[in-house]
C-alpha positions as CSV (number, residue, x, y, z in Angstrom):
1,X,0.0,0.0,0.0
2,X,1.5,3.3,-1.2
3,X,1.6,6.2,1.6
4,X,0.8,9.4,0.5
5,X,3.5,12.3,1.1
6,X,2.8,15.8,1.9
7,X,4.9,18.1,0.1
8,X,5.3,22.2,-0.1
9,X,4.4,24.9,1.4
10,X,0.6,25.8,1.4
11,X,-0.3,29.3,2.6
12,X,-3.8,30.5,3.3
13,X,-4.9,33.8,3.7
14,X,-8.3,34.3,5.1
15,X,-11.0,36.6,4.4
16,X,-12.2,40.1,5.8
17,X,-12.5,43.0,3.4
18,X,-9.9,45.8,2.9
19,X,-8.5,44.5,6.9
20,X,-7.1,40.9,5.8
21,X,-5.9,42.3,2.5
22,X,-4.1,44.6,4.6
23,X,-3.2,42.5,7.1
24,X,-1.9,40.0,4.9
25,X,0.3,42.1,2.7
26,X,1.9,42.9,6.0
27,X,2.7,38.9,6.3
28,X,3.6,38.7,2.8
29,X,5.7,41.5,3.3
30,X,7.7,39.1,6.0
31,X,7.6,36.0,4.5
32,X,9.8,38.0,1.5
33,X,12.1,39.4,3.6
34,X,12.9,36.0,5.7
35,X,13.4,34.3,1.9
36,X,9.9,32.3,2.0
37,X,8.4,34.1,-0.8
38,X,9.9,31.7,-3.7
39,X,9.7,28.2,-1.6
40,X,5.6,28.8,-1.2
41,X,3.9,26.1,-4.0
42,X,0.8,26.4,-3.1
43,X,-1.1,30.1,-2.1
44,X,-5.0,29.2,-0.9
45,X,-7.3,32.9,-0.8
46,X,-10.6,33.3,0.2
47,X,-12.4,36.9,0.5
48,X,-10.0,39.6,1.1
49,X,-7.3,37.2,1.0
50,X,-7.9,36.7,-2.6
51,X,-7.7,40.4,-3.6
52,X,-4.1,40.3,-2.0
53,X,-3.6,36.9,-3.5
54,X,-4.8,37.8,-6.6
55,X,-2.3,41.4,-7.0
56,X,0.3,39.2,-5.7
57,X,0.2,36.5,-8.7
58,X,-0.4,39.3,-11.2
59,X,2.7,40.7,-10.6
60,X,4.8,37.5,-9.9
61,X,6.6,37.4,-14.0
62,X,7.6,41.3,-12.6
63,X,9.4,39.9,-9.3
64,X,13.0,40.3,-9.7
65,X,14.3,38.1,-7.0
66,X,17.6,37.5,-5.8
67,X,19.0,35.8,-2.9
68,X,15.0,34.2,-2.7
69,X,14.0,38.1,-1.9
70,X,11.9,40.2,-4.0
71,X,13.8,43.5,-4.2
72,X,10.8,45.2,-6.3
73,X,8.0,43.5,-3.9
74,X,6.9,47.6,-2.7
75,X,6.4,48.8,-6.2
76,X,4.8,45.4,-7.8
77,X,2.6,44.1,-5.0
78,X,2.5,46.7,-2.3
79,X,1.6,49.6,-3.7
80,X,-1.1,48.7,-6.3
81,X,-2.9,47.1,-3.0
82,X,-2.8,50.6,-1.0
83,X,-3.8,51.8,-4.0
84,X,-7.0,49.8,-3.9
85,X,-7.3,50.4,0.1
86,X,-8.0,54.5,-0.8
87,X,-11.1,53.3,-3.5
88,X,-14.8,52.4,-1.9
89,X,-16.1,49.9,-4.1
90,X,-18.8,48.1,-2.3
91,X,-21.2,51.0,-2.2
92,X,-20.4,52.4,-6.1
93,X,-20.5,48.8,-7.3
94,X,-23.9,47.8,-5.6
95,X,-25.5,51.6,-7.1
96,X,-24.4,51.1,-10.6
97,X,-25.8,47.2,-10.6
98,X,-29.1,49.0,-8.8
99,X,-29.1,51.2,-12.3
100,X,-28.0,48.8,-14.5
101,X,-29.9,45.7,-13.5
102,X,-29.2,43.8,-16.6
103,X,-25.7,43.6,-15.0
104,X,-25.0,41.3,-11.6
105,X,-23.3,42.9,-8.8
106,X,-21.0,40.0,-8.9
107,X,-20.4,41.2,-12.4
108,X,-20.0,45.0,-11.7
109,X,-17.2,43.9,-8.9
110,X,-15.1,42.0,-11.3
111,X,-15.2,44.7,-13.4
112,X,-13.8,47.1,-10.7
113,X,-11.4,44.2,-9.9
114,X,-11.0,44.6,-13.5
115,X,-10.2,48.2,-13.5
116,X,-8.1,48.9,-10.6
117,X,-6.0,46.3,-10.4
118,X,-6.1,42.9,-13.3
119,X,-6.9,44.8,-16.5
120,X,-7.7,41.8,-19.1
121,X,-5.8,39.3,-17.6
122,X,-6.8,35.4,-17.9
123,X,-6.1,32.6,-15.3
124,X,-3.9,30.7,-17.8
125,X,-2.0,34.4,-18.6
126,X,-0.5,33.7,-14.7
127,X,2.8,33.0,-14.4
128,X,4.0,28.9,-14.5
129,X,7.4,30.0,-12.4
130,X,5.3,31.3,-9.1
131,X,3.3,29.7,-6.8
132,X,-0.3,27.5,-7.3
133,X,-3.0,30.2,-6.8
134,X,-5.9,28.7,-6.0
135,X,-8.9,31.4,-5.4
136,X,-12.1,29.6,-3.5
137,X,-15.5,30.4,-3.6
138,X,-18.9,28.4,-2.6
139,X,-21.1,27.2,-4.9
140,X,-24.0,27.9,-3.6
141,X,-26.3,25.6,-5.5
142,X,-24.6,22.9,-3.8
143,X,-22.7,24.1,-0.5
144,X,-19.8,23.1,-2.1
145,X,-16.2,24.7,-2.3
146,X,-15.1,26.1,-5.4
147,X,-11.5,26.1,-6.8
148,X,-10.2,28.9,-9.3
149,X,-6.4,28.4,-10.6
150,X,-3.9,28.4,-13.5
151,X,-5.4,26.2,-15.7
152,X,-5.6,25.1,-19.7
153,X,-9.4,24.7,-21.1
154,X,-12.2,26.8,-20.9
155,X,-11.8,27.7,-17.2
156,X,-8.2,29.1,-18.0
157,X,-10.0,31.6,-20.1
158,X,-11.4,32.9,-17.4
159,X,-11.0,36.3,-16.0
160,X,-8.6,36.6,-13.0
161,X,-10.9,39.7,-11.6
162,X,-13.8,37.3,-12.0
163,X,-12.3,34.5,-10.1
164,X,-11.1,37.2,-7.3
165,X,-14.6,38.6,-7.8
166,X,-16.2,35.1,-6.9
167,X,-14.1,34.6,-3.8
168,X,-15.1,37.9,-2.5
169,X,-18.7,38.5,-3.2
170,X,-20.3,38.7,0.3
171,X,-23.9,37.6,0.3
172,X,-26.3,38.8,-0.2
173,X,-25.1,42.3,-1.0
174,X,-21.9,41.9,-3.7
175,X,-23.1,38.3,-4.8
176,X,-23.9,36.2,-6.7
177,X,-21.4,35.7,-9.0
178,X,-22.2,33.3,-12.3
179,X,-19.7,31.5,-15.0
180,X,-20.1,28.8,-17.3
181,X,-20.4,25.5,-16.0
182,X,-17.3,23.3,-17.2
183,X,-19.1,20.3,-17.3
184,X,-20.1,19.6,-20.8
185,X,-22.7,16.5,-19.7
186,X,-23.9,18.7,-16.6
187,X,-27.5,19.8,-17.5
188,X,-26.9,23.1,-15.2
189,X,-25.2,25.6,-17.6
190,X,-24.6,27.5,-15.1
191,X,-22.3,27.8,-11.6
192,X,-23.8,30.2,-8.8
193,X,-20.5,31.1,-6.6
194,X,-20.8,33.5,-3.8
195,X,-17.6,34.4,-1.0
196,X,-16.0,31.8,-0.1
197,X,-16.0,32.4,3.6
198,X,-19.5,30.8,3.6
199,X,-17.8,27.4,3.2
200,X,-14.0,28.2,4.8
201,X,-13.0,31.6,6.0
202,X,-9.6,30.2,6.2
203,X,-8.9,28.8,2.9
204,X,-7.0,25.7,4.1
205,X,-8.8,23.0,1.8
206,X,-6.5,23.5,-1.5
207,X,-3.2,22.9,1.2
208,X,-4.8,21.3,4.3
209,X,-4.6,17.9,2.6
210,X,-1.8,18.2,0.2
211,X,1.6,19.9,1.7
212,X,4.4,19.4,4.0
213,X,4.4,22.8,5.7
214,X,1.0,24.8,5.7
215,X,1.2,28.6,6.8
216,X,-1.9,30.4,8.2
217,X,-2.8,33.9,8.2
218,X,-5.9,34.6,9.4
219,X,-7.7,38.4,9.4
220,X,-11.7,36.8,10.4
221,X,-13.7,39.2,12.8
222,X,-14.6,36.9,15.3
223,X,-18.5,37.2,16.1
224,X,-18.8,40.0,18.6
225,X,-19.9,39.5,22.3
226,X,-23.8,41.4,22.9
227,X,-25.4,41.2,26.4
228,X,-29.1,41.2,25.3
229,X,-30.2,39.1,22.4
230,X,-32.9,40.9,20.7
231,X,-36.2,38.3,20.8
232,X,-37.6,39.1,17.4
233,X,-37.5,36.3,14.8
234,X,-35.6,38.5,11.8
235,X,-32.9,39.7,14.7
236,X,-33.0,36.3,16.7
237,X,-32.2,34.0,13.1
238,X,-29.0,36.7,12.5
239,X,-27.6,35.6,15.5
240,X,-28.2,32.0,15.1
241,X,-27.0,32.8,11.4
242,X,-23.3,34.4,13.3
243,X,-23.4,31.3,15.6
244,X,-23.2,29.0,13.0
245,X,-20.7,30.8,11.2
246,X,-18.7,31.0,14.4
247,X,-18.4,27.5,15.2
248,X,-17.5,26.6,11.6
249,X,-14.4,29.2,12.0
250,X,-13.5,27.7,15.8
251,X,-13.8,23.8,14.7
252,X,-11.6,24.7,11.5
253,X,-9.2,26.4,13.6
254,X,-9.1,23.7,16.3
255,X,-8.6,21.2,13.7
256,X,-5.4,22.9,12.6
257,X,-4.0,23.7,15.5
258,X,-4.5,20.3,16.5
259,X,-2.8,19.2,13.2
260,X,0.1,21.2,14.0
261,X,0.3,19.4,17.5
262,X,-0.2,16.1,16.2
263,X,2.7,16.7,13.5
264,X,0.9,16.1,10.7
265,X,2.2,18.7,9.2
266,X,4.6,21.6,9.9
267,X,3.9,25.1,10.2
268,X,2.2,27.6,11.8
269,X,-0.8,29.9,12.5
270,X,-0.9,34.1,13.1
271,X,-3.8,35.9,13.8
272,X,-5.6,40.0,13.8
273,X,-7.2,38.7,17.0
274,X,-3.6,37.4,18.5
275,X,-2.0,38.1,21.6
276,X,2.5,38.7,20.3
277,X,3.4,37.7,23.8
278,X,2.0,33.9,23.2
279,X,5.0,33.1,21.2
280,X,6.6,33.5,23.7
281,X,10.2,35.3,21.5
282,X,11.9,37.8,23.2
283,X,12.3,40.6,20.3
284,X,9.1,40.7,18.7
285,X,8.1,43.7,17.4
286,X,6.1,46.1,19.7
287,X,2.1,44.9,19.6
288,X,0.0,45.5,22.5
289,X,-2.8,43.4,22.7
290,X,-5.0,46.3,23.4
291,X,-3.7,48.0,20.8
292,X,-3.9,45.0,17.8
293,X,-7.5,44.0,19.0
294,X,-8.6,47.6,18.3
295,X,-7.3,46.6,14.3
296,X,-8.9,43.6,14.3
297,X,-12.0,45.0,14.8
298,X,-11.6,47.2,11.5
299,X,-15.4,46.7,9.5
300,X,-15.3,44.3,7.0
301,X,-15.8,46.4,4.1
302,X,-14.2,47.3,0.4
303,X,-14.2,51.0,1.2
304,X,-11.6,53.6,1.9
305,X,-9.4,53.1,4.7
306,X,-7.3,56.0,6.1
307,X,-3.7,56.0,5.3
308,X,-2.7,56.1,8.9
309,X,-5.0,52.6,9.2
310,X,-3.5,50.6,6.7
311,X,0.1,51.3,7.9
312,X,-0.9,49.8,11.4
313,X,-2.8,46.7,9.7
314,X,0.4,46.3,7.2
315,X,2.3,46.7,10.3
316,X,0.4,43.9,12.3
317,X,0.1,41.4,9.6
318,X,3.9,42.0,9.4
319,X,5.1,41.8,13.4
320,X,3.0,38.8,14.0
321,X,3.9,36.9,10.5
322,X,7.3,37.3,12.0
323,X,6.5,36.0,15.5
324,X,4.6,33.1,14.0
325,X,7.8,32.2,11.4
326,X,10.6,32.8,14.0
327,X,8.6,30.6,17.0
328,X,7.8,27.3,14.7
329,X,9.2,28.1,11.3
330,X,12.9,29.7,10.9
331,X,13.7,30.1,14.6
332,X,17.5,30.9,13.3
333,X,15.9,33.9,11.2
334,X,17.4,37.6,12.4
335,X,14.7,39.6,14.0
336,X,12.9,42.8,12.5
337,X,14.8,46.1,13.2
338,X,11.5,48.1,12.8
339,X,8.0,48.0,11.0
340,X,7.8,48.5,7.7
341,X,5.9,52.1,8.5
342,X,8.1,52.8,11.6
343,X,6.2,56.2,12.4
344,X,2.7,54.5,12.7
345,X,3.4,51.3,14.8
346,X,-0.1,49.2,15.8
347,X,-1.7,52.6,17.2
């Protein structure tokens, strides 16, 4: 009998708006510097994770790297994505689908994904030399999860906004989002995909199961804490509605943490909602708890965000990437000298 063996690196960004695209630049912005960029196979995006995802492998054939370190990673990833975090989108794109109603919302926000950030690009136009991006989304005429990636066929045709697009499109407001169905023998013609966070706010499916070393970076709001439950039926089912949601996101994460205990694969896991002190290094960067909690609250939203606000999310995604990769990862790896916005810190 033939044992299967992990192998790779599988990172997963989560979702949360303009926050865990933030958030998660900041980590990307780490896992560069420490070398870890290049030895990624696998990148797994849901929601806000996607866009960064998504800006990432669009600029991966401009990376010029050397020593495994993207020297032009500011210019070709960062910027474009701050770029993006100074444009509202949700509340333009849902208006003009209001006037236009021949056109989806899901289709209006692939073509802002379109506009600010992919142009024309195809799935198949992404680069063979980078990483596996694999963009989820749920279908929601079956529950099930979705997979965009590099591909050859029909499905490489498609759009990388609209894949991005799919991924992100929050119900019920920015979705549904609807392609072709590949299936040629499938009597639905059609596939109805919505954010991906309905199925797996993590992303760790596409990497979970398949590599060696899986990295987590995780920007969810947790469902917040409210004293009086209001008792009518609309208010009562969206609370049962965020309870469900919230154990789906605790079981997923217990399961990996679990994993990482068991050994069944190495890694590790950094949250928005993390305390720096847990891992327990002696040179982290400066993160109060107090401080990094007030960030993680940051609305889930595709709307302007103040300059001063992204540095600190960039700057926490960054500080706690390190803590995660220097506690389990690379514990030999030279700590930080600063943030990468000194000036702005976490508040």
């Amino acid at each position: 009998m033939t044992t299967f063996r992990r192998q790779g690196v599988g990172l997963a960004l989560s979702g949360g708006g303009y926050r865990a695209m933030l958030f998660h630049t900041g980590a990307l912005w780490r896992l560069n510097e420490l070398g870890w960029l290049p030895r990624i196979t696998t990148v797994s995006s849901v929601s806000g994770g996607s866009i960064a995802a998504g800006v990432l492998a669009h600029a991966w054939h401009k990376l010029r790297f050397t020593d495994g370190i993207a020297e032009n990673l500011d210019a070709e990833f960062v910027r474009p994505i701050r770029k993006l975090a100074r444009t509202k989108l949700d509340v333009p794109v849902v208006l003009t689908a209001m006037l236009l109603p021949w056109r989806s919302v899901g289709e209006q926000l692939a073509r802002a994904y379109a506009k600010h950030l992919f142009g024309d690009c195809s799935l198949d136009e992404l680069s063979p030399d980078g990483p596996q991006f694999v963009f989820t989304a749920t279908n929601m005429q079956d529950g099930t999860l979705w997979w965009f990636f590099r591909q050859s066929g029909p499905h490489g045709k498609l759009p990388l906004a609209t894949a991005v697009a799919a991924s992100s499109a929050f119900p019920p407001v920015l979705s549904p989002v609807v392609i072709p169905n590949p299936l040629e023998d499938n009597r639905k013609r059609k596939v109805v995909l919505g954010d991906a966070g309905m199925y797996d706010n993590l992303g760790l499916d596409p990497v979970d199961g398949q590599c060696a070393t899986v990295l987590v970076s995780d920007a969810g709001k947790r469902m917040p804490y409210v004293r009086n439950v209001k008792r009518s039926w609309p208010r009562q089912m969206k609370r049962v509605l965020d309870v469900v949601d919230n154990q789906v996101r605790e079981l997923r994460t217990g399961s990996l943490l679990k994993s990482y205990v068991d050994k069944d694969f190495d890694g590790t896991y950094w949250g928005s909602y993390g305390d720096i002190a847990n891992f327990e290094l002696p040179d982290t960067l400066p993160a109060p708890v107090e401080k990094t909690h007030v960030l993680a609250e940051t609305p889930t939203r595709l709307t302007r965000l103040p300059e001063i606000l992204q540095d600190r999310l960039i700057n926490w995604g960054y500080a706690v990437c390190d803590a995660g990769m220097r506690r389990w990862v690379c514990p030999d790896a030279t700590a930080p000298a600063a943030f990468p916005y000194p000036a702005a810190g976490v508040g």
